[in-house]
Structure formats: C-alpha cells, structure tokens
N, C-alpha and C positions, 0 to 999 in steps of 0.2 A: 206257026212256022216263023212270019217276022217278027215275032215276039221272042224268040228262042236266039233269032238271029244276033237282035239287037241286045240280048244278054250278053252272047258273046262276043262281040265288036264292044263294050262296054271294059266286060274282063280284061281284053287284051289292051286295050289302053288306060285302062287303070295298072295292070303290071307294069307298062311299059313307064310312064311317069313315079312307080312306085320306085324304080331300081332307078332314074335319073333324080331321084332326089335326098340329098344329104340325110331327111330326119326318118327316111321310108323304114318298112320295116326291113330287117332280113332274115330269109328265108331258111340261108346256110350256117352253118357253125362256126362262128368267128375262134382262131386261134387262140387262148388262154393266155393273158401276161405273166410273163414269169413273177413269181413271189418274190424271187430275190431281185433289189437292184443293182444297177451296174455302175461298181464304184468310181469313184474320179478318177482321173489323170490317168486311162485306159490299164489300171489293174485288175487282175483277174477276181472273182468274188472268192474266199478263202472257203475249203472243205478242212471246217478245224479237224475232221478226223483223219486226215492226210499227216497228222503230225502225233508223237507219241503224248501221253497225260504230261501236261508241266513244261511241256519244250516251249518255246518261241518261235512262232511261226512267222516264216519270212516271204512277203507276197512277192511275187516276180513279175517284172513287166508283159503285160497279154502280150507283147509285139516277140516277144522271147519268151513264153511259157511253155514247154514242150507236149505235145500231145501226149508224149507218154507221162506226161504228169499234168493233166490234164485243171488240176485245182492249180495249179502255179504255187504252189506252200510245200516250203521245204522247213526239216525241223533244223534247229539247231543244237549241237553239242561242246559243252565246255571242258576246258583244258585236263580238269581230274577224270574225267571219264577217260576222254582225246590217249591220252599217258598211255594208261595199260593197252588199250587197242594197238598205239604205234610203240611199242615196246617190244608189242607181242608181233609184229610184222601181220597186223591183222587187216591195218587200213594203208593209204597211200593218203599222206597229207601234203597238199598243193597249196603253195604259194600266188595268190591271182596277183601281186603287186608287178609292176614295171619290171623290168630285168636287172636296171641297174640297181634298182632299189634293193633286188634280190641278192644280187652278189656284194651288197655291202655288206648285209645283214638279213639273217635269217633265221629260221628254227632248223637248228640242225637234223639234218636227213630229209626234210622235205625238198621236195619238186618245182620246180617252177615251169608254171603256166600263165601269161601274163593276161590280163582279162582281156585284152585286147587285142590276143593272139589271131593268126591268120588261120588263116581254113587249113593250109597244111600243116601247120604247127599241130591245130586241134586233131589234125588227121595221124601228125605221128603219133601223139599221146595216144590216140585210140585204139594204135596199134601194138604202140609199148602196153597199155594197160587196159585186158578186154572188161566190155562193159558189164561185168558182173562185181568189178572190183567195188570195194567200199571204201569212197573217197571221203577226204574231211577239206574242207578248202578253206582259206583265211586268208585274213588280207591286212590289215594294220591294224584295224575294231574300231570302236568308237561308230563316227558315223558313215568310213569307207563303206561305199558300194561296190565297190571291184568285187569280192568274195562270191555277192548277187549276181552279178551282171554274169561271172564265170559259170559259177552253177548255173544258167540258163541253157548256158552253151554245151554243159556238160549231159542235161538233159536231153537236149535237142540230139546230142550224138548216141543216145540212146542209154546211157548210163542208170542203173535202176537205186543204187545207193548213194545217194549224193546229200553229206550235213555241213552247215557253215558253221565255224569255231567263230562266234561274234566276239570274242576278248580279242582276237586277233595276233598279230605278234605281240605287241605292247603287252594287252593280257598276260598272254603268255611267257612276257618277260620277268612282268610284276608278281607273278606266283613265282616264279623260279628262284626269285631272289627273294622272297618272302621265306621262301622253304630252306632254301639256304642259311638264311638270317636264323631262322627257329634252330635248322640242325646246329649251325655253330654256339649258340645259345647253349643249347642241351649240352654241346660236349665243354661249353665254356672258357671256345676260345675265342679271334675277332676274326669275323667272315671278311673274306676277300673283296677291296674296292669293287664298288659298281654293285652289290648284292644288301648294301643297308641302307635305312631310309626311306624304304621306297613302296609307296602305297601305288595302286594301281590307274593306270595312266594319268598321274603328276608328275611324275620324271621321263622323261623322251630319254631314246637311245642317246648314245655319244654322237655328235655330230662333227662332219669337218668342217661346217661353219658356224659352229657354238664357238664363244671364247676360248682361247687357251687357257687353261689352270695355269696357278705360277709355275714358273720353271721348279723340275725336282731333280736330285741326283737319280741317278739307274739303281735299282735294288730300294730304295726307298717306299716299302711297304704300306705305308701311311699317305702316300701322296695318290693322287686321283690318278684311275689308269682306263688311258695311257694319258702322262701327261708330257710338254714338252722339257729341253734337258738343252746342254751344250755341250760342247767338243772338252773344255776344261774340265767338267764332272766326268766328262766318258773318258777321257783320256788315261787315266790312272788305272782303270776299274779293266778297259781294252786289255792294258799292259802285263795287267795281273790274271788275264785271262777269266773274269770276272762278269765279262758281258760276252752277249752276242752281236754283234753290229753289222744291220742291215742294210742295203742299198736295193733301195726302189727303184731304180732308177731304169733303162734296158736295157738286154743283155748288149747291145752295141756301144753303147754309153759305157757302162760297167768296163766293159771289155779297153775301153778304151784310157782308163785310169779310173780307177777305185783309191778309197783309204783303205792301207794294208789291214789286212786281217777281217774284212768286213766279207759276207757272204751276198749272194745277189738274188732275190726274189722279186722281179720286177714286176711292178702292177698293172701292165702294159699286157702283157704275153702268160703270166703264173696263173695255172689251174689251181682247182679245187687239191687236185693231186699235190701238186706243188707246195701248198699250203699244209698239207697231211704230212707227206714227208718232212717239213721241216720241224712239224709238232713232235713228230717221231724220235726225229733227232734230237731235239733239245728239250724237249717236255713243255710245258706249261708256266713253271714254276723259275725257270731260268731268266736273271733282266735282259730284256732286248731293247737295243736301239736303231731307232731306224732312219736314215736320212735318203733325202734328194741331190738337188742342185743347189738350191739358195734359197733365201730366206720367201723368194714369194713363191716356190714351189711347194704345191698340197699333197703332192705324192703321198709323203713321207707321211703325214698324217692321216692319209685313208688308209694306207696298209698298215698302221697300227691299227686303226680301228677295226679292221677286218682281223687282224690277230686278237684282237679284245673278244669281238663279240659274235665271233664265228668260229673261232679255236681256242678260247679259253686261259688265254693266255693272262697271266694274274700280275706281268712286273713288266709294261713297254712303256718306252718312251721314242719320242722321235725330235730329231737335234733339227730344231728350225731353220740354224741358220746352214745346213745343209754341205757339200762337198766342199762352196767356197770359203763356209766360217773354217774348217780345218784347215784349207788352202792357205788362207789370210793368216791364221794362227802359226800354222806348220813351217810356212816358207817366210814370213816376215824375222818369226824366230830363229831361221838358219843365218839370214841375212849381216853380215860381219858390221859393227856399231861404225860411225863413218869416224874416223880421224879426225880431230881437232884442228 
C-alpha cells in the first residue's frame, strides 16, 4: 500500500515539473507551421492560380485584400485585349488617377474613380455599377499604384471581376498612336501631330508646364499641336472666317467684353457636354484658337490641351499673349499718330 502510494505522489510530481519545464515533453498535438511563409512588408502570400496562364499577378496589400479575394492577386489585362471588351460595352474601365488629372486627360469613355475616393463616392459607384459588373481599372502604368490601391477597394465592396490595365493611360496612349502611325503608313499619307515618334512611355502627354513649341500660325498642319500663336497670325485667318477663336475665359468675364467673333467655353464652369457639343459643331479638323487674359494666364493652354487629348482635335492653338495682346494690338492701332 505505501509503496503504491509513493508511486503515485512521484507521478504527479514528475508531471507537474514536466509541464513547468521549457525542454518537457508534450503530451498534446502542437498546431503544424504553415509551409508557406509570410511575405515582407504585410503582403498577402500569392494563389498563382487566382490569375489566368500568362497574366501578371498583382499582390495587394493584406491591410486591403478583400475576403472575397481572399489570395490578394488580381490578374492583369492589356490594352489589345482591354479594346474589344470596351467597344463591345462589355466592361467598365475606371480611371483610379486624382480628378483633376482625370479631367485633363483621359481615355475616352472611361470613368473616374479616384483611388483615394470616400466611402460615399465608392458607395455611389456601387450603386451605379452592381457588383457583377467587369471592371478594367488603370491608372498612369509604369510604377503607379493607385490602379492597386482601387482594386482593393473595389474588392472589398464586394466586386467579383476586377483586372488592372498595367500600361495604363500612357500605354495606352502609346499604342494608339502607334496604330495610327501604321494605318497612315498603309494608306501613305502623314498621321496627325501628336501620333508619330512615339514608342511607349518616352514621350508624356502635352503638358501645361512643358515648354511652349515655337509660336505657329493656326491651320498650320506641321506644327506641334497644340502650339502657341499670336493675335497678328489669328487675325487675318478670324477675318476670313478661317478659324474658330476661343475664350477660356468665364462666362462673367466673357460676358463682360470678348474679342468679336470668338465663342466662350470656359474652363471654370464647361462640362464634358460642353466640350461634345462644341466637337459637334465644328469637327476636329477645323483650326482653333484659344485665349485668356494675358500673357501669364494658363487657361488658354489647358483648354487646348483638353481639346488635343480628349476630343481629338488635330489644328489648336492658344494666343499666349491673351485678351490684352489683341487689346494692346486693336486699341493702340486705332489710336490717331500725334501731330508734330
């Protein structure tokens, strides 16, 4: 019997110091370590089969990967595929860039979502476009991340088709004027400024703070467009009804004295609309000039460029020195020579 006893007062304190000690054995089934590890800078670990054979798999930050895409890998799709989809009104393509950046310049017909958009923003898109829709999203290319950042979000609101166009706009500037450059080849004429030369992201869009090209007359087919012009080249061409001449300027302004004959699309107030109907009106192919106030006024140069690279227009110019070079021209010229 004390021999039985003193087994068991032994047991129990050999268990007892077993489980209080680091190297003891144990008794339970220790959880298994996952095989895979857990990549750097809290990205999700990629399910390459989450994306189709060949595509480019884009990891998405774990703090943003949505459950219902539970690998965080979204595939990507490029511009010649991208075409016949948004042609065919098969997908919606979303611009993630800033707003303003949108309305400088964009791929025509797409949307703008800006990655950085609010919860309501995201919430009307969701409403305008239910989550079964097949989104394509893009963002400049190269190494922008906005495109990522959106699709996480786009995820998160529960979206099942979401691909990033990694050429981006750029990309997709650089094919279009590639394509262009071959068709005019073929038919062997010269493609329109802004569509030769241009291999893919080397040349940036037209900027309003790149250099002005030298000054060209309006109509001047050869010269960079849009480039800048003066009131002495516009003047003749106005007269013979030869140009269209714009003011940027707003409609209170405008309203308030214009140069005769000019029309008012100001860059203040002018919709998308605004900008249509005036294509409408005068086509693409027609020279326009566009001025402001004076010479340190940019107006006139962003709304050329919004006429360049969002409506297609092939012959603008914008008169630098603006309402007051005509003023300084128009009124010194009336002005009677003094008497001697």
């Amino acid at each position: 019997m004390q021999l039985g006893a003193l087994l068991g007062l032994s047991l129990t304190l050999g268990m007892v110091f077993n489980s209080s000690n680091p190297i003891g054995v144990r008794w339970s089934k220790q959880p298994e370590q996952s095989s895979t590890a857990t990549p750097p800078n809290g990205v999700t670990a990629s399910r390459l089969s989450a994306a189709p054979p060949g595509a480019t798999r884009h990891e998405l930050p774990a703090s943003e990967a949505s459950s219902a895409h539970s690998s965080g890998v979204v595939s990507s799709i490029h511009w010649p595929q991208v075409q016949p989809l948004f042609e065919g009104g098969q997908i919606v393509l979303v611009d993630a860039r800033p707003k303003k950046t949108f309305e400088l310049y964009r791929i025509p017909g797409a949307v703008s979502l800006p990655f950085d958009s609010t919860e309501e923003e995201l919430s009307a898109f969701r409403q305008k476009y239910d989550t079964n829709t097949h989104l394509v999203v893009y963002c400049a290319g190269g190494s922008c991340a906005a495109s990522t950042i959106l699709t996480a979000k786009l995820l998160e609101l529960g979206y099942k088709r979401v691909q990033i166009m990694d050429e981006g706009y750029f990309g997709w500037l650089a094919q279009t004027r590639q394509a262009t450059n071959a068709a005019a080849a073929a038919a062997q004429v010269t493609p329109p400024y802004g569509t030769s030369n241009l291999s893919p992201l080397t040349e940036a869009v037209p900027s309003e703070h790149a250099p002005d090209p030298p000054i060209a007359a309006p109509g001047d087919a050869s010269a960079p467009n849009p480039s800048p012009t003066t009131w002495a080249l516009t003047k003749p061409l106005l007269a013979a009804g030869q140009v269209v001449l714009v003011d940027a300027r707003s409609v209170p302004t405008f309203k308030a004295g214009h140069i005769p004959g000019a029309v008012n699309l100001p860059e203040s107030s002018a919709k998308a609309g605004d900008y249509l109907a005036f294509r409408t009106k005068y086509g693409t192919d027609v020279p326009v000039v566009v001025y402001c106030s004076s010479i340190t006024c940019s107006v006139s140069k962003r709304v050329a460029l919004k006429l360049v690279t969002e409506y297609g227009c092939r012959n603008v110019r914008y008169m630098t020195g603006g309402f007051q070079e005509w003023q300084a021209a128009e009124f010194s010229a009336a002005k009677p020579n003094p008497q001697p």
